[in-house]
Every structure is written in structure tokens, then in C-alpha cells.
C-alpha positions in Angstrom: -196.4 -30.1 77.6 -194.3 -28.3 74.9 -195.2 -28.7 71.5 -192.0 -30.9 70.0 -189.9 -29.0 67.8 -189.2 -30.4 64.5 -186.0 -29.7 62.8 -185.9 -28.6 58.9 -183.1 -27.3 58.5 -181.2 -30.2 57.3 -179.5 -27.9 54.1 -177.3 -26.3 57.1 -176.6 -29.2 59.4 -178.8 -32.6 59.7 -179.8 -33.0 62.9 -180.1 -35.6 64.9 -177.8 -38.1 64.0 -178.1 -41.7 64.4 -177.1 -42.7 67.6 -173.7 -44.6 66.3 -172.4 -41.5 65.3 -172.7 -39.9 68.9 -171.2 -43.3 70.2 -168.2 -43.4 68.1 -167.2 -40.0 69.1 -167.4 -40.8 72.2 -165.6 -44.3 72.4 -162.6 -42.2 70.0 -163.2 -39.3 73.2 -162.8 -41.8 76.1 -160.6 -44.5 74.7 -158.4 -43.0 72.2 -157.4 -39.6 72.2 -154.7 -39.9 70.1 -153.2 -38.5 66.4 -153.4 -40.3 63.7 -149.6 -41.4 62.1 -147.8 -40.4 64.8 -146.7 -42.7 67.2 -146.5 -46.6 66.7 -148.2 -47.4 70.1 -151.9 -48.9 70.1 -154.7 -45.8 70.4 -152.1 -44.5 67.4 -152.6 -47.4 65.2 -156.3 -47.3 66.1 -157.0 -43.6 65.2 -155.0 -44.4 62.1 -157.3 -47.2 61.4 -160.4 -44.9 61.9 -159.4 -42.6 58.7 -158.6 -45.3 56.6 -161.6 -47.0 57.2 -163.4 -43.4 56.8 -161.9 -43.1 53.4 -162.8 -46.7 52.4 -166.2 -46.2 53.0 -166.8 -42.8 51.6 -164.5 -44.1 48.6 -167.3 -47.2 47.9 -169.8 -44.5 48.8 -169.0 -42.7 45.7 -167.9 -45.5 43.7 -163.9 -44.3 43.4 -161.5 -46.4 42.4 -158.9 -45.9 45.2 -159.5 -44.6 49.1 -156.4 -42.4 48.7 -158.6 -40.0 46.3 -160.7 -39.0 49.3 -159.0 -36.3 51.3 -160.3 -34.9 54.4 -161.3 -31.1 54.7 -163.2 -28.9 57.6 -166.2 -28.8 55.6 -167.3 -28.1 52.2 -166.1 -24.7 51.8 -162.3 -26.1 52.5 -162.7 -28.4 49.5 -163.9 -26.2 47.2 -161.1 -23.5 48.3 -158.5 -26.5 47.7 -160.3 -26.7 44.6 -160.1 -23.8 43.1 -157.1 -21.9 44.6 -155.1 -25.1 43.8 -155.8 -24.9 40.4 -155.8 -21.2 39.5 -152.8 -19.8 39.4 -152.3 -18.0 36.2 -153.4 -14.2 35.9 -154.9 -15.1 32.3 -157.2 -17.6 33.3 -161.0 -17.8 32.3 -163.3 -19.8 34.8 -167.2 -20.6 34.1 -169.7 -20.7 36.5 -173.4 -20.4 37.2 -175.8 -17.9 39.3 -176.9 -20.8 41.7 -173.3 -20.9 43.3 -173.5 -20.6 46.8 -170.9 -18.0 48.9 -168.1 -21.0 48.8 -167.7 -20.6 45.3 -168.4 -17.0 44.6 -166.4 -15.5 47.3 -162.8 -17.4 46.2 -163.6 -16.5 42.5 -163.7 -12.9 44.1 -160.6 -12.9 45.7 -159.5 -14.5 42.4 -160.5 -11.8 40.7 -159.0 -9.3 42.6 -155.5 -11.2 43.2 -154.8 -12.4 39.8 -157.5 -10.4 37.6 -159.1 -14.0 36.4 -162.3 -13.9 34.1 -165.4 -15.4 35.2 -168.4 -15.9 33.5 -171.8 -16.7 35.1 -174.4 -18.8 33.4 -177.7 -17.4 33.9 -180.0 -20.4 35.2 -183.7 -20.5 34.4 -186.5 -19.4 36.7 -186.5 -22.7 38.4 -182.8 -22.7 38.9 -181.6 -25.2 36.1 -178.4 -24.6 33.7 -178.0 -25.7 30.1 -175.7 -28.1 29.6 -174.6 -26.4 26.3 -174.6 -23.4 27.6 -171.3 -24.7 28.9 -169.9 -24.9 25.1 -170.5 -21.5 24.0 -169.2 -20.3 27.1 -166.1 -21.9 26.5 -162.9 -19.9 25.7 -159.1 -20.4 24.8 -158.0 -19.5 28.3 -161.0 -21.7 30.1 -159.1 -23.1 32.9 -162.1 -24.3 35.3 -165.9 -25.1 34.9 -167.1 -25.4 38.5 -171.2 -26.2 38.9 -173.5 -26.8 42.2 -175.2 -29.9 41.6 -178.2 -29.6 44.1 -179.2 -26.3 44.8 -178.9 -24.6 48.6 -182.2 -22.5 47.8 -184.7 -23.8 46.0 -183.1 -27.7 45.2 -182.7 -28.0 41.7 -180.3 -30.5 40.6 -178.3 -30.0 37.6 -176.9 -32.3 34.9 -174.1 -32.5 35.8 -173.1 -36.1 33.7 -174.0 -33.9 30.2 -171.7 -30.6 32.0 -168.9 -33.6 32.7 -168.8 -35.0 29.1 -168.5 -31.3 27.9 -165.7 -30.4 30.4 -163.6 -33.3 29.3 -164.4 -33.4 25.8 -161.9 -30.0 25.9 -160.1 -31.2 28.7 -161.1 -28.8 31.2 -160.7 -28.9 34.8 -164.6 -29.9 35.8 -165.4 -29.2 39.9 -168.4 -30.4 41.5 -170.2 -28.6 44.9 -172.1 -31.5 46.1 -172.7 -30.1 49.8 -176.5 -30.7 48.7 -176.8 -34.3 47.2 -174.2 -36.6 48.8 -176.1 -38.3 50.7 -179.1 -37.4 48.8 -178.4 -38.6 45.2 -176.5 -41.6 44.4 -173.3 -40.9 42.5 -170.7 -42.5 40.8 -167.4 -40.7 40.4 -166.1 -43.2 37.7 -169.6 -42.7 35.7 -169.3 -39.7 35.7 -166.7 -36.9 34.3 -165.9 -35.2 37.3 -162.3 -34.3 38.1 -163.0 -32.8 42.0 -166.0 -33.4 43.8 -166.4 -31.0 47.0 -169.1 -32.4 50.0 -169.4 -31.4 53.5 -169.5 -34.5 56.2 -172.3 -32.9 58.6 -175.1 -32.8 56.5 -176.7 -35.5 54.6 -173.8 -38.1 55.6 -175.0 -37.7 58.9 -171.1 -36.6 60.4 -170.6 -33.7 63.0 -169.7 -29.9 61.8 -165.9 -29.8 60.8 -165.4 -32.6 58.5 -165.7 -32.7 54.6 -163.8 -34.1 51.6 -162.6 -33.5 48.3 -162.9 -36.2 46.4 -160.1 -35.7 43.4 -159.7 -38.1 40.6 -156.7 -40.1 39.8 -153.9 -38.6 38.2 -155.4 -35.1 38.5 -153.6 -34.0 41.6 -150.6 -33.3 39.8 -152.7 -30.3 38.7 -153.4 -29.3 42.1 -151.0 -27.2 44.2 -151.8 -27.3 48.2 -152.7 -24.5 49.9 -150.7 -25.5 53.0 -148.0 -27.2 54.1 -147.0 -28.8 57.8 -146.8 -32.1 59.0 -148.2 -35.3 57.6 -147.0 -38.3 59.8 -145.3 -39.7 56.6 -141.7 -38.5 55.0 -140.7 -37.1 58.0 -136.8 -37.1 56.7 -137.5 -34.4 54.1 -138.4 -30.9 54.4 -140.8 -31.0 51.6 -144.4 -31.7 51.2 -145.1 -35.4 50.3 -146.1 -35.2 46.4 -148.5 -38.5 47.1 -152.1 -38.9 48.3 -153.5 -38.3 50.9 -150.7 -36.6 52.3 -149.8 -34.1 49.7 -153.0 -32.3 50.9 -153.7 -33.4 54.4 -151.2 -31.0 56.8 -151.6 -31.5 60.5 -153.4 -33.4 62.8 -157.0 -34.5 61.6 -160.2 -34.2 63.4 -160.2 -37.4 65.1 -162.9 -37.2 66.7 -164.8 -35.2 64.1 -163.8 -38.5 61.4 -164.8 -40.7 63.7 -168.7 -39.9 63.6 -168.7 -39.2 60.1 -167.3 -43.0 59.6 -170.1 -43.7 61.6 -172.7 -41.5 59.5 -171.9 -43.1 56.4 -172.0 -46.6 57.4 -175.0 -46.1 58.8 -175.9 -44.8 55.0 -174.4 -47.7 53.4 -176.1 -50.1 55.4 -179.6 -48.2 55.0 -179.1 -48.3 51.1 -179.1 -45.1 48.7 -182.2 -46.5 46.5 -183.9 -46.4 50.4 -183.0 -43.1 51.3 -183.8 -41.3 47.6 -187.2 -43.2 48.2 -187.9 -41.6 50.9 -186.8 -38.0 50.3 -188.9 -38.8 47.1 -191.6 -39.0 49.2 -191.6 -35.9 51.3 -191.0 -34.1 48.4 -193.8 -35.1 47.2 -195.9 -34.2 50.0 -194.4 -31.3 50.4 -195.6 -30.1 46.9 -199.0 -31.8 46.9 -199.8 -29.9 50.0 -198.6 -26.5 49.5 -200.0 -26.3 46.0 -202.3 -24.0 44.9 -202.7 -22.1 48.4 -203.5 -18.5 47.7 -200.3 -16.2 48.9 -197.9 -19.0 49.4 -195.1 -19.4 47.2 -193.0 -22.4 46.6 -189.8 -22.1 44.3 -188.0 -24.6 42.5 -188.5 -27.5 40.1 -192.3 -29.4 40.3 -190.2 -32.6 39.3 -189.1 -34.5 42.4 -187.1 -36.4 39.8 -185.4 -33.2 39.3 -184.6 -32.0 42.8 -183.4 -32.8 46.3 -185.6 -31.9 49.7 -184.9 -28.0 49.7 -187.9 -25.7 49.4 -187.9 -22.2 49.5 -191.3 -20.3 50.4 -192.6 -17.0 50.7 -196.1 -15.6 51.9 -197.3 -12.4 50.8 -196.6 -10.0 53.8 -194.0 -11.5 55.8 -190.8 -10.6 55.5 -188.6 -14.1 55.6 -187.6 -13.4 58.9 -190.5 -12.7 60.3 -192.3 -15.9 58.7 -189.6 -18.1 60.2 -190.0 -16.4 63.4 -193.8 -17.4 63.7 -193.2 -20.4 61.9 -191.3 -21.1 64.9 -193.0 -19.2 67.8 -196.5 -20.7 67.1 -195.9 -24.2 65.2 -191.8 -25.2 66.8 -191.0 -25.6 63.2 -187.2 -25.0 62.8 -186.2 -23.0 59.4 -183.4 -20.8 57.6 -184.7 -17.7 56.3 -182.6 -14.9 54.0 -180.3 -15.5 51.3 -178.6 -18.5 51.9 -175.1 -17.4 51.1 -176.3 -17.7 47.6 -177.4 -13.8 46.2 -177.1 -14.7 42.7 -179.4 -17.6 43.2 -182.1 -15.3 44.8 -181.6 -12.3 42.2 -182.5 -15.4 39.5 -185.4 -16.9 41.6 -186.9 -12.9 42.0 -186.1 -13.3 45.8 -183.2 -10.9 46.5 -185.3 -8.0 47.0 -187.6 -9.3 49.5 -184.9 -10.4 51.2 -184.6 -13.9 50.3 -187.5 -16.9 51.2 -187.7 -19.1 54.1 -186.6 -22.8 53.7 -187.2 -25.6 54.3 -185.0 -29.1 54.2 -185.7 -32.5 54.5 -183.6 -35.4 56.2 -183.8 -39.0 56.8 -185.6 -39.0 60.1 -188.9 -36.7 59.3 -191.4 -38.1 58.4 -194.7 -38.3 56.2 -196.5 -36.5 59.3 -193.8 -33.7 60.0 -194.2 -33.0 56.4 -198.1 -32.4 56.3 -197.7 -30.3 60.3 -195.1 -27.8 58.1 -197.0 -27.7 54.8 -200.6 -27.0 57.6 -199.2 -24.4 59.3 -197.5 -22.4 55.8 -201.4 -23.0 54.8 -203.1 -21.2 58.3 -200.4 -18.2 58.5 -201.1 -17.8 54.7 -205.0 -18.1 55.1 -204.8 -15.9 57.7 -202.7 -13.1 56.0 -205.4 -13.6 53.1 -208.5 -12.6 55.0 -206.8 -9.5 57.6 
């Protein structure tokens, strides 16, 4: 019988998904079928009444004050593109990052830089991956126009402050954006208890959705800051020629992903009804195990925070002689564990983590249905291919 192969990779996509998620796409598949606002007959209504229901849910999920603040992207990377390109217009403009940015935010800050000849400045993050908070202040200039910050890190988990980066951010009244592809769903938070002015999240990893849905979350009043990137049809205002100024609409062009929304309203209630306090409990707990049983095994690296108070379920690892690809091919090969090895889409992260040279780590991610067990198989085998590398 073949050995059953256990998926953590849950950083990239979480997989599987509870079985209402699977079932909703398919009842919106067979039963359905139709666009959202526009047509007044009964599978219209209905797919209308899937996204609003999607945004109410995701809207108490984060603890907004109004479903309209929740707009619907592809995935994270469409968000934070909204994000940033939507707010940087101006050729004199100053924008503050950090080294643990994934590809989503580097690469538009490139192109910004090469379009408009914007400033950015990078925050150098500690060997464990954590920012300052006040490093924040002295980076702060007269031109400042954007402070954008990954709040759980893609590589090695670390999970910044993002509350004392908020309270900095609006104390100058500076645009503050949040990446939070790595701890929605993870981490409980509140977007009215905390300064945060966009908040980016992709819906197919921990909310449990399919690939090809997302959101960015913007506060009230701020999308009058925000230009869209696109323009088409909405459903709404059909009379005029212009983009609606109002949310959703003003950033929502053409037909959804139905049948994409339609399992991610099923992946977060499935959240909601399992509880945040439950699910951080339990990643809590693998992390745990994780680092109890990879510690102190000769050859074996583990990067990141020690604090599972400080972190979400992302561990990068290295063993002396293997070349990350070549570690997550036998860690597949001989023990069906599932990995990502490289850089991530994060090279800055790597260069601060002394990583980039070897070509990255391997990593590993933890979701909602491993389990205690899966954790101590993984953390077994990293111990046997690095006792055996020890003693050849």
C-alpha cells in the first residue's frame, strides 16, 4: 500500500478543504450558473445573494464595520496591486517597506520605481525576521506616501507588530497597507482595533476558498484615496459611462468568480463556526511540536522566531548538504512529505535570514487538518536524512 502523502504546503494553497466548500461550488456549478447583478430572474438574485453573504461574513470575520469595505480580488497579489498602484500616483513619492516582503510587494514597488522614479526604503528586519516598530519613525519623510508591512512572514513565519506600525502610520496620517496572505485565518484580527487603512488576504489559503479569490479589505472613507486600476461593467449605474464612485463597485469591474466566491463563503463559515481561539490553539500546538522536535538535531536548521506566540505555522529548514531542492525531493521520494523549497518569492527575506545563497530553505506549513502525528512523521524524517548526512 502507498505510504499516504501528507500535504505541508499550506503557505501556497491549503489543501484539502472541508467538504462544504467542494459542495457549494458545485451546487453554484449545477444549479446556478449565472452573473451576479445582472439579470432580475432567480439563479441571478441567488448568485447575488452568494457575494453578499461572502462579504458579510468575511466583514464579521475581520470585525469591519460595513460589508461594502470588502472587495473581491483574484488573490492576494490583486489586492496589494489595487493597493499600491491605486495610491501612488505622484512621481515625488516616498514609500517604506521592509526586507521580508514577498514578490507581490516588491515587484509593483519596482515597476513604480521605474514608471514614476518613487523612493523606497527597506527596513532591514532582524535575523529572525522581525521589524521595529520605530524604525518606522525615523524612516519617515516629508514625501512618505505609503508604509506597506507583511504581517506573517512567507519564509520563516514571523509575525510583526503591526498594531504599534498602525498607531505610527496614522499618528502622521500615512497611508498604512497590510499583506496578510499569511495570518487570515491564522491570527485573529480586528480591523477596527487596529490602524490599518487596506488589508490585502488571499481566499485559498488559510480561509480554506479555492485559487482565484482574494480581498482587499479598505477602511471607510479611505477609498476616496484610491484610484481603480480598471474600469468595465459593475451591474449597477448602468445609465452612465462612468465608473460608480461607491463601494463595492468602484473597484469590482466585470463578472466575479462565482463559483470561485462561492467556496470561499463556504471556507469561512466553516472558520466562523470552528472559532478563531480554536484554530490559533491548534496551530499553537504544531508549532510547538514542530520546534520541540527538530531542536538541537546536529545539521538541521530551523529559521524563524522560537516564540510560537510570535509566529504563525511556516518553518523554513536546511540540512547541511542538500541543496533545498534536493531535500524536498527526498523528503518527498522516501517519506510522501509535500514541501516548497527555494526562495519563496521573497529574496530579500532569504538575503536577511543568510539563505539566498544556498538557494533558499525548504518549508514547511501547517493547516487545520494535520495533526499532532503528521507533525512528529515530518520533524522524524528531517531528523534520519540529517543523521544520516552526519555519519556519510
Amino acid at each position: 500500500m502507498a505510504k499516504r502523502r501528507i500535504y505541508f504546503d499550506n503557505a501556497a494553497t491549503s489543501f484539502p478543504k472541508p467538504p462544504g466548500v467542494h459542495d457549494a461550488m458545485m451546487h453554484y456549478a449545477r444549479h446556478i450558473g449565472a452573473s451576479a447583478g445582472r439579470g432580475a430572474y432567480h439563479e441571478a438574485v441567488e448568485a447575488s445573494e452568494i457575494i453578499h453573504q461572502a462579504r458579510r461574513r468575511l466583514a464579521q470575520f475581520l470585525g469591519a464595520s460595513q460589508p461594502e469595505s470588502i472587495i473581491m480580488t483574484f488573490n492576494c497579489t490583486d489586492g496589494l496591486s489595487l493597493a499600491i498602484k491605486g495610491l501612488i500616483t505622484e512621481p515625488n513619492s516616498h514609500i517604506i517597506t521592509t526586507t521580508m516582503e514577498h514578490n507581490s510587494v516588491l515587484r509593483p514597488l519596482s515597476a513604480l520605481q521605474e514608471q514614476l522614479g518613487i523612493e523606497v526604503t527597506y527596513l532591514q528586519a532582524d535575523n529572525e525576521g522581525f521589524i521595529d516598530p520605530e524604525d518606522i519613525r525615523q524612516a519617515i519623510r516629508k514625501n512618505t506616501r505609503l508604509i506597506t508591512v507583511v504581517h506573517g512572514s512567507n519564509v520563516c513565519g514571523s509575525v510583526q507588530d503591526i498594531a504599534s506600525m498602525g498607531i505610527i502610520a496614522r499618528e502622521y496620517d500615512i497611508p498604512f497597507l497590510v499583506d496578510a496572505a499569511q495570518t487570515v485565518g491564522h491570527l485573529p484580527i480586528d480591523v477596527q482595533e487596529i490602524p490599518i487603512d487596506m488589508l490585502a488576504f488571499p481566499g485559498h489559503k488559510a480561509l480554506l476558498g479555492p485559487l482565484g479569490t482574494g480581498v482587499l479589505y479598505i477602511r471607510p472613507g479611505f477609498e476616496t484615496r484610491l484610484r481603480p486600476l480598471k474600469e468595465g461593467g459593475t451591474g449597477s449605474t448602468s445609465e452612465i459611462p462612468r465608473q460608480p464612485d461607491f463601494l463595492p463597485d468602484r473597484f469590482e469591474s466585470g463578472s466575479h468568480n462565482l463559483i470561485g466566491i462561492a467556496g470561499l463563503n463556504a471556507g469561512v463559515e466553516f472558520l466562523l463556526e470552528r472559532g478563531m481561539d480554536r484554530i490559533r490553539s491548534h496551530e499553537v500546538e504544531l508549532c510547538q511540536a514542530f520546534l520541540s522536535h527538530t531542536e538541537k538535531v546536529d545539521g538541521l536548521t530551523v529559521y524563524g522566531p522560537c516564540d510560537v506566540d510570535k509566529r504563525v505555522g511556516v518553518f523554513s529548514v536546511s540540512i547541511g548538504g542538500y541543496e533545498p531542492g534536493e531535500l524536498a525531493a527526498v523528503l518527498e521520494q522516501q517519506f510522501s512529505l509535500l514541501t516548497r523549497s527555494g526562495l519563496h518569492c521573497a529574496p530579500y527575506a532569504h538575503e536577511t535570514l543568510g539563505t539566498f545563497d544556498q538557494g533558499g530553505t525548504v518549508r514547511f506549513s501547517m493547516g487545520p487538518f494535520l495533526s499532532q502525528e503528521d507533525v512528529a512523521y515530518a520533524t522524524d524524517a528531517l531528523k534520519q536524512i540529517a543523521y544520516a548526512t552526519d555519519t556519510n
